[in-house]
N, C-alpha and C positions, 0 to 999 in steps of 0.2 A: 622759411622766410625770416623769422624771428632771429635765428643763430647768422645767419647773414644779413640781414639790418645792422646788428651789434656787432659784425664782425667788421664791417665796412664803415660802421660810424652814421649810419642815414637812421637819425631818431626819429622822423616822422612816422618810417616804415616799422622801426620797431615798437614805436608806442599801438601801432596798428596791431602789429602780432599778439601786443600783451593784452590790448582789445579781444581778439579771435579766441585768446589762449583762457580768458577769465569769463568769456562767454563758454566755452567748452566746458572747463569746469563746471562752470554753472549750469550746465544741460545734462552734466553726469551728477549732478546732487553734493559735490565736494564746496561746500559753502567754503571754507576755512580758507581753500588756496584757494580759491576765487577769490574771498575777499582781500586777500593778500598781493595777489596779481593785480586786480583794482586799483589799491593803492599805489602800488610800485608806477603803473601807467598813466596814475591821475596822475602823480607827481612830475613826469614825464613830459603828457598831454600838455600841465600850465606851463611847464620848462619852455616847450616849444613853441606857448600860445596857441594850440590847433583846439579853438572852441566846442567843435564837434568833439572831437575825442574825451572833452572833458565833458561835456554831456551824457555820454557815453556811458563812461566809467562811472561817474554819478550816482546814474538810471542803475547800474548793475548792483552798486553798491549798497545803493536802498534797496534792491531786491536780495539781497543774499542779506543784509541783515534781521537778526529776530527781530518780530513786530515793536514796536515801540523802543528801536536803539537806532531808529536811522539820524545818523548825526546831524545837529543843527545847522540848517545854512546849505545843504548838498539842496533838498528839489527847489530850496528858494536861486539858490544859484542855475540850476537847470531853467527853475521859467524867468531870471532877467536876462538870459542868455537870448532865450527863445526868444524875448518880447522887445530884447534891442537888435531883432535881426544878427544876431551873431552868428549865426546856421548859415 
């Protein structure tokens, strides 16, 4: 799905895949490429404006970071997302 989003140029489908792809990692224990996947799709997600997806990658990103390095601004931006209806 991924390699044809990017092949065809449909970034909505492929900020999805980088979604699926940086959760996968993250359920195999490879924090490193997840967190790196994360980014590449956060960046992505805001490109395209798809608020979901950037909640998303977020949520993930604070999970895969060590305790106390989740970056400033990621879950306050998850809940005004949440709390202005952006979902």
């Amino acid at each position: 799905m991924f390699t044809i989003a990017r092949a065809i140029g449909d970034r909505k489908i492929e900020a999805t895949g980088l979604n699926n792809i940086a959760f996968m990692l993250l359920l195999q224990g490879n924090l490193e490429a997840s967190s790196k996947t994360s980014e590449d799709g956060l960046s992505l997600a805001r490109e395209i404006g798809d608020k979901y997806l950037v909640v998303r990658f977020l949520i993930y990103y604070s999970v895969e970071s060590p305790r106390g390095t989740t970056r400033s601004g990621d879950l306050e931006e998850v809940l005004d997302v949440c709390a202005t209806g952006g979902l």
